[in-house]
C-alpha positions as CSV (number, residue, x, y, z in Angstrom):
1,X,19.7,-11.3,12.3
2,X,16.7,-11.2,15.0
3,X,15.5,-14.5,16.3
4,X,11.9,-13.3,16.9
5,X,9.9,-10.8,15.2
6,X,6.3,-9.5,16.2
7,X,3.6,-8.5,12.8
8,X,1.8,-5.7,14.3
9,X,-0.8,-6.1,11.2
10,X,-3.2,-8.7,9.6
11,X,-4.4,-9.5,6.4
12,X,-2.2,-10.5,3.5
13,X,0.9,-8.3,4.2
14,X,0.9,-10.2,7.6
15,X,0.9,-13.5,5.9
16,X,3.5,-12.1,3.2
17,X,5.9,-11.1,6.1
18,X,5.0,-14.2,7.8
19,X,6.8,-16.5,4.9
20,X,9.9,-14.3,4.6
21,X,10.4,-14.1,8.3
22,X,10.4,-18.2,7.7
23,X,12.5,-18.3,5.2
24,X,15.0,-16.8,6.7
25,X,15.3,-18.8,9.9
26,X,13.3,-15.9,11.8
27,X,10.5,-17.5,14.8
28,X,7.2,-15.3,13.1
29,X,4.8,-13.5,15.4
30,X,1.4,-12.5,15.0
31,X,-1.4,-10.6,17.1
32,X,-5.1,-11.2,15.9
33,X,-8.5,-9.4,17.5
34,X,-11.8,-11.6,18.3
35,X,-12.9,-11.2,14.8
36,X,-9.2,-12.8,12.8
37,X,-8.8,-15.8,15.4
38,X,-8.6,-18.1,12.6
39,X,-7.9,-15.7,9.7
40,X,-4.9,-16.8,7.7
41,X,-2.7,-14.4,9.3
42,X,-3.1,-16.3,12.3
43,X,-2.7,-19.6,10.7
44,X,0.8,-18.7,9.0
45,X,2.8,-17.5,11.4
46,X,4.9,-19.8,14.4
47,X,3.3,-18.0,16.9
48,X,0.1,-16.0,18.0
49,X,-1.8,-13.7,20.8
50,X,-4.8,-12.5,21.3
51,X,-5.4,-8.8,21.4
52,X,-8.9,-9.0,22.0
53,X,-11.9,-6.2,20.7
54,X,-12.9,-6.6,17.2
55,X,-12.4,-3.2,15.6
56,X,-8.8,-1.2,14.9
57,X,-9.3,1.1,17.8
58,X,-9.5,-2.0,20.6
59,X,-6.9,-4.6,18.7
60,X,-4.4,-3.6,16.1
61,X,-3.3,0.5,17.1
62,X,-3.0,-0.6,20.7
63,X,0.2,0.1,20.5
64,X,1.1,-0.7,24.5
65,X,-0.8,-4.1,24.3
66,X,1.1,-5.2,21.0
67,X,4.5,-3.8,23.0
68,X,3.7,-5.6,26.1
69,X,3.3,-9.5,24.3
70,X,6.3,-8.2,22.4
71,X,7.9,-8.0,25.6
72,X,6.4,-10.8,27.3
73,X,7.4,-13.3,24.7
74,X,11.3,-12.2,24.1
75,X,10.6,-10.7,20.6
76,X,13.8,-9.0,18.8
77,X,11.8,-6.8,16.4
78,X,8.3,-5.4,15.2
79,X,7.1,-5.6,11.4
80,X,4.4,-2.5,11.1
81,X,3.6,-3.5,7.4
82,X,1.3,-1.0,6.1
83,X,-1.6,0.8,7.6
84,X,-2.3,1.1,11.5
85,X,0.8,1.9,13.2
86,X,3.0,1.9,10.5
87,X,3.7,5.5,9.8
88,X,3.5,6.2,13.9
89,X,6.0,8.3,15.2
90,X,5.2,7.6,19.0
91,X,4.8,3.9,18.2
92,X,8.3,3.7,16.8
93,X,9.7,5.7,20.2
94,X,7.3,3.2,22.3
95,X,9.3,0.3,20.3
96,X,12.8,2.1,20.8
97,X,12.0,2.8,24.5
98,X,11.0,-0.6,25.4
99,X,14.8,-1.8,23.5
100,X,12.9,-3.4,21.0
101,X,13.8,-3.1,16.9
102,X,11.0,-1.4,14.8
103,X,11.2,-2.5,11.2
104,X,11.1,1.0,9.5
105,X,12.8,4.2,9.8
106,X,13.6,6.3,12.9
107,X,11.0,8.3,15.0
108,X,12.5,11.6,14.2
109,X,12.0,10.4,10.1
110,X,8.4,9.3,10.6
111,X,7.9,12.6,12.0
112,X,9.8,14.7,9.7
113,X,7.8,13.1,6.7
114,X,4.5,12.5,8.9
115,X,3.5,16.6,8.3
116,X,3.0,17.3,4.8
117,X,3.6,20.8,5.2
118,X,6.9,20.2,7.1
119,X,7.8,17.7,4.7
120,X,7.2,20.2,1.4
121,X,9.2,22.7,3.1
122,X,12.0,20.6,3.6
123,X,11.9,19.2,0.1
124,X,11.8,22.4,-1.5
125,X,15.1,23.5,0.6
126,X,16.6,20.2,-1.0
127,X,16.3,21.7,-4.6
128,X,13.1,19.1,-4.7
129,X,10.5,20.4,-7.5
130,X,7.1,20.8,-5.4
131,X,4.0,21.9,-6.2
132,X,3.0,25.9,-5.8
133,X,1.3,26.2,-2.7
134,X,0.8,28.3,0.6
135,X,0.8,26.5,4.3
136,X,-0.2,29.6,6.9
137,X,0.1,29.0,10.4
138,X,-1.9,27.4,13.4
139,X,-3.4,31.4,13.7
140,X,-4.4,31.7,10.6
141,X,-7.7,31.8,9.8
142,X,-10.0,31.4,6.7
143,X,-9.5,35.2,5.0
144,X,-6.0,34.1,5.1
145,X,-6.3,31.5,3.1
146,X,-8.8,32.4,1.1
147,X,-6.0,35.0,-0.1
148,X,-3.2,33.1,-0.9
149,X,-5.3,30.8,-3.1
150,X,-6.6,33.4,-4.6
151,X,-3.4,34.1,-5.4
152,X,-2.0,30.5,-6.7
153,X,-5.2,30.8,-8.9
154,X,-8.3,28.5,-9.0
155,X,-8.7,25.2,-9.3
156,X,-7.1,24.5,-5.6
157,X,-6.4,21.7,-3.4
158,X,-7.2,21.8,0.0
159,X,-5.2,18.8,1.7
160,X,-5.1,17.6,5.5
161,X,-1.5,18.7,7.2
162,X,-1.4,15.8,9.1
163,X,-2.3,12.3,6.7
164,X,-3.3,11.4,3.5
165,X,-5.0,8.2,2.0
166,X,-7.8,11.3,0.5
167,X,-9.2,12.0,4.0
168,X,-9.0,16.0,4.5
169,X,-8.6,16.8,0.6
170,X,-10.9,18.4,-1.7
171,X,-10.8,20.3,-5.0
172,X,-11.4,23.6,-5.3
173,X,-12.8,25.1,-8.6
174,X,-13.9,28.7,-7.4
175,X,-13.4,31.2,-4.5
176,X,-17.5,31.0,-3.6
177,X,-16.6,26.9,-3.1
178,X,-13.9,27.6,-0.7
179,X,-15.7,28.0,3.0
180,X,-17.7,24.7,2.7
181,X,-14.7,23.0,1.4
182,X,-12.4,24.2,4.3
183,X,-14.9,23.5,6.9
184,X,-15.5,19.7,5.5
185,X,-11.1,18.8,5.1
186,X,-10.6,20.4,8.8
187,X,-13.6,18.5,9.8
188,X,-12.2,15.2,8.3
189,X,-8.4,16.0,9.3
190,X,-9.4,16.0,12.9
191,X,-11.5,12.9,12.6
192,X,-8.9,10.7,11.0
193,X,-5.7,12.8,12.3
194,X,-6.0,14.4,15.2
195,X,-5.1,17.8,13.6
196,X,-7.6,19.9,11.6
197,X,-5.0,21.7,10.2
198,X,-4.9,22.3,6.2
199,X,-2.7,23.9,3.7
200,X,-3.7,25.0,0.0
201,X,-1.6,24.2,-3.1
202,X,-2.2,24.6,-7.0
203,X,-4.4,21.6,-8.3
204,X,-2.4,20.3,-11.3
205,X,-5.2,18.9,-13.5
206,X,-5.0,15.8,-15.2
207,X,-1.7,14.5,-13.6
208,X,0.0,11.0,-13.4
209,X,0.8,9.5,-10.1
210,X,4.5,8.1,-9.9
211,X,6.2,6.7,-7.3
212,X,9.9,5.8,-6.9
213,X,10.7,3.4,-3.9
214,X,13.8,4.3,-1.4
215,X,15.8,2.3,0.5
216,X,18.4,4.0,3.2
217,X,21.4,2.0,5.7
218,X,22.1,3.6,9.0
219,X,25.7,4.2,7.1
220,X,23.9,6.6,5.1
221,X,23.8,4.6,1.6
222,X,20.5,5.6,-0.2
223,X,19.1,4.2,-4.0
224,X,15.4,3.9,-5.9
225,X,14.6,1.0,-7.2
226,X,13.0,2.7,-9.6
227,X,9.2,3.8,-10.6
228,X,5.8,2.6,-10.2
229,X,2.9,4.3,-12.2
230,X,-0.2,4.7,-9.9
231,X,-2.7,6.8,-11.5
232,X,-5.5,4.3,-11.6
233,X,-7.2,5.7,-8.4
234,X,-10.8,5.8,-7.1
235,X,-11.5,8.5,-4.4
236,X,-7.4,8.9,-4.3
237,X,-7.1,5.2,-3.2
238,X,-5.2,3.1,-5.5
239,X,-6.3,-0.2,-7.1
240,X,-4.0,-0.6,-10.4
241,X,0.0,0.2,-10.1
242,X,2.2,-1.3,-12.4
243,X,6.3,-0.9,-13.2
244,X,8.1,0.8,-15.7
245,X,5.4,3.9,-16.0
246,X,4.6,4.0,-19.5
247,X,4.9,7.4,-19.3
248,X,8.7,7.6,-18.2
249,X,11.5,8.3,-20.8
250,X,14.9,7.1,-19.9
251,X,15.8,11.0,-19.1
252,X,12.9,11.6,-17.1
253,X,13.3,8.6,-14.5
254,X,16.8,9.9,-14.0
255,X,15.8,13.2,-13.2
256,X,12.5,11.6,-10.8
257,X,15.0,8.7,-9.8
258,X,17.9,11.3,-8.4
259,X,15.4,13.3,-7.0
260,X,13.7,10.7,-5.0
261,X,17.3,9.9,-3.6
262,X,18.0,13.9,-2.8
263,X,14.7,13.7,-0.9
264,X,15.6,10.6,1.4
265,X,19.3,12.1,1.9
266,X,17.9,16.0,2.5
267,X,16.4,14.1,6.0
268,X,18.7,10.8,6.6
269,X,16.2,8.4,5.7
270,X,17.0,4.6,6.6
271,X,15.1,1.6,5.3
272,X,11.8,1.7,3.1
273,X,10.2,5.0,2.3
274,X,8.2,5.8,-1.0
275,X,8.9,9.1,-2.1
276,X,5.8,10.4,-4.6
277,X,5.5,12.9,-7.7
278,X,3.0,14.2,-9.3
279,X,3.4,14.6,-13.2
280,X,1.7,17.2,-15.5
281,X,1.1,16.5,-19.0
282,X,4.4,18.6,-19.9
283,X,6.5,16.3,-18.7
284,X,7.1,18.7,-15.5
285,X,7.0,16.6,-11.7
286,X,5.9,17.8,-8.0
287,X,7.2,16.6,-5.0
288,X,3.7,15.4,-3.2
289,X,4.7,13.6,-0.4
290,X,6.8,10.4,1.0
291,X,5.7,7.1,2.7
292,X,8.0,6.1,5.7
293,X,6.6,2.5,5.3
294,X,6.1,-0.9,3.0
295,X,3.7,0.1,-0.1
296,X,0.8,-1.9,-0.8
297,X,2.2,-2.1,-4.5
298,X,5.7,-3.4,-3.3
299,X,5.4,-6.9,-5.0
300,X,5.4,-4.9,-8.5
301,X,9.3,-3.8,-7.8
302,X,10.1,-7.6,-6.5
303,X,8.5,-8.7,-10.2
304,X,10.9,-6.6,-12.0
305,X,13.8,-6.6,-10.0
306,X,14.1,-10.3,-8.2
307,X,14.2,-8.6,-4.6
308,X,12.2,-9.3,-1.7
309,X,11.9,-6.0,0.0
310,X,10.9,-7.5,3.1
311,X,14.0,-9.3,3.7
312,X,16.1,-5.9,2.6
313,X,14.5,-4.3,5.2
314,X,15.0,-6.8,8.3
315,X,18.4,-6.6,7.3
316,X,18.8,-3.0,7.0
317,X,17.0,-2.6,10.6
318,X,19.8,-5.4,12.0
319,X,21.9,-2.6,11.0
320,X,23.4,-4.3,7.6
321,X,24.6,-1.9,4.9
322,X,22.7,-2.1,1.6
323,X,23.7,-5.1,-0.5
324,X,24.0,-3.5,-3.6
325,X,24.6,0.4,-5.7
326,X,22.5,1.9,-7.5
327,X,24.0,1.4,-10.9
328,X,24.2,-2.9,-10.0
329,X,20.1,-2.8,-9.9
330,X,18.4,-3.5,-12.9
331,X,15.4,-4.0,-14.2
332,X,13.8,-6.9,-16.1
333,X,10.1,-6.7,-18.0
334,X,6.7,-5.5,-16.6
335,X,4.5,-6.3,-13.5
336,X,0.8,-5.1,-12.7
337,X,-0.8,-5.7,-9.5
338,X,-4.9,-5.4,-9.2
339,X,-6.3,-4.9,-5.6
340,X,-9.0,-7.5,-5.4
341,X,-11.7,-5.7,-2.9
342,X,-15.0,-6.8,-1.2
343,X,-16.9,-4.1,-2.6
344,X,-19.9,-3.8,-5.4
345,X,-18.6,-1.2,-7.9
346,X,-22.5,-1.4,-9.3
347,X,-23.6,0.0,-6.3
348,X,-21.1,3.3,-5.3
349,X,-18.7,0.0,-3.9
350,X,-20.6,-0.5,-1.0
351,X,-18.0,-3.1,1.3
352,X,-19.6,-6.6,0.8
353,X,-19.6,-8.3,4.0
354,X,-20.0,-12.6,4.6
355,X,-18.6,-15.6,4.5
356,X,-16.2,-16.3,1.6
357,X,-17.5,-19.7,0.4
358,X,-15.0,-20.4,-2.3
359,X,-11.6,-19.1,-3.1
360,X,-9.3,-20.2,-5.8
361,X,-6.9,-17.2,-6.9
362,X,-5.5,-18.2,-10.6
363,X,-2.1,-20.0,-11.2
364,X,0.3,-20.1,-13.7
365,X,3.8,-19.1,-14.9
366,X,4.8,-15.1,-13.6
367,X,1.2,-14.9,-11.4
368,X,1.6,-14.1,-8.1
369,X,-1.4,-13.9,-5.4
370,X,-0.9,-12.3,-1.8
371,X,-3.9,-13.0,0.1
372,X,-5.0,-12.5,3.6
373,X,-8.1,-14.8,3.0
374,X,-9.5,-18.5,2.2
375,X,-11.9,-20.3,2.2
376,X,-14.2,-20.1,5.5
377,X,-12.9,-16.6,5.7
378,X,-15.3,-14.2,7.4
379,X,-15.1,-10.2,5.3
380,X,-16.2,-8.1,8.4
381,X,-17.0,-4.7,8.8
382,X,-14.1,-3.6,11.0
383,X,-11.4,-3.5,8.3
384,X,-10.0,-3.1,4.9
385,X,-12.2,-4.4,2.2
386,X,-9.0,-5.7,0.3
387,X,-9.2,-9.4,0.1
388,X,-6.0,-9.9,-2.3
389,X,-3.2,-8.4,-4.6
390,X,-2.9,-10.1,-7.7
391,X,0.7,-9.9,-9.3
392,X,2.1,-10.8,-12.9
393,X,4.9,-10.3,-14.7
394,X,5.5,-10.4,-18.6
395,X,8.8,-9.7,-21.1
396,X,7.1,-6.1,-22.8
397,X,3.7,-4.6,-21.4
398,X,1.0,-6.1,-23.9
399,X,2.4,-9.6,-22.3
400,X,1.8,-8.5,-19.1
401,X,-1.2,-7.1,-19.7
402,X,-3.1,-10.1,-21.4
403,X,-1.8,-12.3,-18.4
404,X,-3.4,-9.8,-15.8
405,X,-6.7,-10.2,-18.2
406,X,-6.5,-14.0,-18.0
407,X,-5.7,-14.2,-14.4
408,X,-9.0,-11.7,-14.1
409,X,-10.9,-14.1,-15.6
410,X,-9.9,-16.8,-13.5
411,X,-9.8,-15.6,-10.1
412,X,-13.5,-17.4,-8.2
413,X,-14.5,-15.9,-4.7
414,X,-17.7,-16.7,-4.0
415,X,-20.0,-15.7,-0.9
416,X,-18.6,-11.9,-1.1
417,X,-19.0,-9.3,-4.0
418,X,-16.0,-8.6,-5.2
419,X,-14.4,-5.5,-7.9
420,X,-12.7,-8.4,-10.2
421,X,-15.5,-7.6,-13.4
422,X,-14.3,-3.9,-12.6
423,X,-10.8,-4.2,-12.5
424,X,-11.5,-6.0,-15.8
425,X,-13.0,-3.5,-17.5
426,X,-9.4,-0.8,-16.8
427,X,-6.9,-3.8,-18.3
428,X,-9.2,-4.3,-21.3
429,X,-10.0,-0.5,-21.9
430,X,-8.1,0.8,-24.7
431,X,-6.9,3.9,-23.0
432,X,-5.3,2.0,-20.3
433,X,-3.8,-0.4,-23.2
434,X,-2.8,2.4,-24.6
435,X,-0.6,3.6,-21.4
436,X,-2.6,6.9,-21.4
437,X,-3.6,7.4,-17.7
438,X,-4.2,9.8,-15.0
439,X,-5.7,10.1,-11.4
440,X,-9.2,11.0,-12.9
441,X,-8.9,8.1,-15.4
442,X,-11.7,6.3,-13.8
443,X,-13.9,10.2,-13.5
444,X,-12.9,10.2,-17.2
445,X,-13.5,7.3,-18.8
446,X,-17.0,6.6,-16.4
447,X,-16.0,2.4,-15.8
448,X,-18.7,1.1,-14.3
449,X,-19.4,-2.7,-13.6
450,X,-22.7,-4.8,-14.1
451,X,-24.7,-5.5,-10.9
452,X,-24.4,-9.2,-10.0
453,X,-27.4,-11.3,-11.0
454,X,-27.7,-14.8,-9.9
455,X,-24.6,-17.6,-9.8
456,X,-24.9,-19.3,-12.5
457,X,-23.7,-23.3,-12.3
458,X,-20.9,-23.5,-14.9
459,X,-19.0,-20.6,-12.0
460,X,-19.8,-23.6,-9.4
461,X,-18.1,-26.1,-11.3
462,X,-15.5,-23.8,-12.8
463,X,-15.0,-23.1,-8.9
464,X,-15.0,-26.7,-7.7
465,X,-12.5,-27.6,-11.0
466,X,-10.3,-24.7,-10.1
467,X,-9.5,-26.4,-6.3
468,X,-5.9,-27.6,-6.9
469,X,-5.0,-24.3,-8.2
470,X,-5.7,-22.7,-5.0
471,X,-3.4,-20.7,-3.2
472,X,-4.4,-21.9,0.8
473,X,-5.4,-24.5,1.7
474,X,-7.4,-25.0,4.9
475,X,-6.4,-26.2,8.4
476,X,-7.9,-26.9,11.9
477,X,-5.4,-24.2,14.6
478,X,-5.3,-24.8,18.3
479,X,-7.4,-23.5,20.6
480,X,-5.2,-20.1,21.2
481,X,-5.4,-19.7,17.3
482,X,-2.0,-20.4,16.5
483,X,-1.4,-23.0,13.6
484,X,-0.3,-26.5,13.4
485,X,1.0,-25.8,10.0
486,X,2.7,-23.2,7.6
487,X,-0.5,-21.8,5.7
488,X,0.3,-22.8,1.9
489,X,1.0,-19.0,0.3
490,X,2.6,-18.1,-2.9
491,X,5.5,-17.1,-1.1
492,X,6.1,-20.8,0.0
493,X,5.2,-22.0,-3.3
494,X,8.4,-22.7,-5.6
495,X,5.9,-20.7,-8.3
496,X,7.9,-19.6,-11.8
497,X,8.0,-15.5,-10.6
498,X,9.8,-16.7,-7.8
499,X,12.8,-16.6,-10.0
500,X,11.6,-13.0,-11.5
């Protein structure tokens, strides 16, 4: 097992690495720009640099920088987590170059997955079911394609060749649309990717997201471990995931489930990847594309199964053969996780930005809260509104779903508008009790929150009564920014879904 390992992330899936790097006897790293010098990320792990600038661009995708205190400071391995240089081909051949470990799958994987059109291809030639669709060439130009979906039929999707995460994508509902779609993905795809390149495909209408997560050795072992139903979306960003898809019959997860494992094999896939379908309301599912990285919806699989993914994968990258078969995994009741975002759903969720003044996540028997902030805790505008994941876990579906509602209810951040009334609303709305779901739910259904009015006292003392339920506590750090003390998470916590 390494002795040292470097976070090349912030936020809460820095502090969640942070405490199972801990646990296992492993020295944790992490880097931090001007704005996170005291953020809890910072505070958590052993040690901590400075990479100096405040935004992404100048601190956590300078790749070389992160490399050279990696270097400098005799780490074994780098954790990407999720997000900046996570799904990087060349950052991963920087890492390799340089002799040190990256915590993910091989260049050549990130970049046989990393183009979506590449990545169909070789799925089809697997025998994987993907969705009807035409790709073109470099040359081709906009008769082309206005052909060939002509051809597939309207509605279309036009979708960036190069990323995801919604950037480059629109629907298409008629051939006049098409031109001013085209010219606003390739627009988008070269901002965001590099590469204004864009494929077509048939939009399935009304469909469910569903996920199964991967795990491959370097001996060539590959399982799922199992589903996770993602359909609650808002501008094709998630905020709701949960595990088993209510959707799923036992048949149809085998089918997905083998599937899943034919798409990591068809390319030699090693460590976590997250291999994504689309479902149609027959029953019928689409390859749409796979994630050589961590999800942000991970913790739901740990709820059900009693795994901690990050700890498979540091062993999996120290070259360690999977632990267990497929048949040996299974497993137990439900899990939801909400994203808890600084944003005002009331107002088109504008990002909230300030101070968070208090911060007491809920507690209680099969809750779980990753957080990347406390009190103190500056929201900026140079990253990721998320503030939070919160987790639970219950024996059927309805239990879990009235402990997400209860946890809702008692989750205080003050100082920043947050989405909690809004993620509210999706538990408690009888279509989603229901289990009837799909991407457009939120289109559908029209959930909006109430604009905030005025704090009123009883959430003051509700927030000042809540204190020892808190999941961080606060702590003074040297002057470099590294902390005097392990930062008080729920993964240190000897909490009841611990044991999940």
């Amino acid at each position: 097992m390494f002795n040292k390992v470097l976070i090349a992330n912030r936020g809460e899936i820095a502090v969640r690495i942070a405490s199972t790097l801990q646990q296992m006897g492993v020295t944790s790293v992490a880097v931090y720009s001007d704005a996170d010098r005291s953020a809890p990320h910072v505070l958590s792990a052993d040690e901590a640099y400075p990479l100096e600038g405040n935004s992404a661009a100048e601190s956590y995708l300078r790749g070389e920088k992160i490399i050279e205190i990696a270097r400098r400071y005799g780490v074994d391995a780098i954790h990407p987590g999720y997000g900046f240089l996570s799904e990087n081909a060349s950052f991963a051949q920087a890492c390799r170059d340089a002799g040190i470990i990256f915590i993910g799958p091989s260049p050549e994987g990130i970049r046989a997955l990393g183009d979506k059109v590449q990545a169909k291809k070789a799925m089809a030639d697997a025998g994987v079911p993907v969705v009807p669709g035409w790709s073109g060439g470099d040359s081709d130009g906009p008769d082309r394609l206005a052909k060939e979906a002509k051809k597939i039929g309207y509605p279309v999707l036009l979708k960036a060749a190069a990323g995801g995460g919604g950037k480059g994508m629109r629907v298409v509902a008629a051939e006049k649309e098409l031109p001013a779609a085209l010219e606003t993905c390739r627009r988008e795809a070269a901002a965001a990717f590099g590469n204004s390149r864009v494929f077509v495909e048939k939009y399935i209408a009304h469909p469910r997201h569903v996920e199964f997560q991967i795990f491959g050795d370097s001996q060539g072992n590959v399982v799922h471990l199992f589903e996770r139903e993602c359909s609650i979306q808002r501008r094709h960003q998630k905020i709701v995931e949960e595990t088993p898809s209510p959707a799923l019959t036992p048949q149809l997860r085998g089918r997905m489930g083998d599937a899943a494992v034919k798409a990591a094999k068809a390319i030699g896939y090693a460590n976590a990847g997250t291999v994504e379908f689309l479902v149609d309301e027959a029953g019928q599912f689409y390859f749409l594309e796979v994630n050589t990285r961590l999800q942000v919806e991970h913790p739901v699989t740990e709820m059900t199964l009693g795994l901690d993914l990050v700890a498979l994968q540091l062993r999996i990258a120290a070259g360690e053969p999977l632990p267990f078969s497929q048949e040996a995994l299974r497993p137990q009741g439900h899990a939801i996780e909400c994203r808890i975002y600084a944003e005002d759903s009331a107002r088109g969720f504008l990002p909230s930005t300030g101070v968070i003044r208090a911060y007491h996540p809920p507690c209680g028997p099969f809750i779980r809260v990753d957080s990347g902030v406390a009190e103190s805790t500056e929201v900026s505008v140079y990253y990721d509104a998320m503030l939070a994941k919160l987790i639970v876990w219950g024996r059927t579906r309805d239990e879990a779903l009235r402990r997400m509602s209860w946890a809702l209810r008692r989750f205080v951040v003050l100082g920043v508008t947050t989405n909690i009334e809004f993620l509210q609303k999706i538990i408690t709305h009888q279509e989603f009790a229901a289990g009837r779901t799909q991407t457009d739910f939120l289109v559908v259904h029209d959930i909006k929150a109430a604009s905030d009015g005025p704090i009123p006292n009883e959430v003051y003392m509700a927030a000042a009564a809540a204190s020892e339920c808190q999941n961080g506590r606060k702590q003074k750090g040297t002057g470099d920014g590294r902390a005097n003390s392990v930062y008080d998470d729920p993964w240190q916590r000897a909490s009841a879904w611990r044991g999940v």
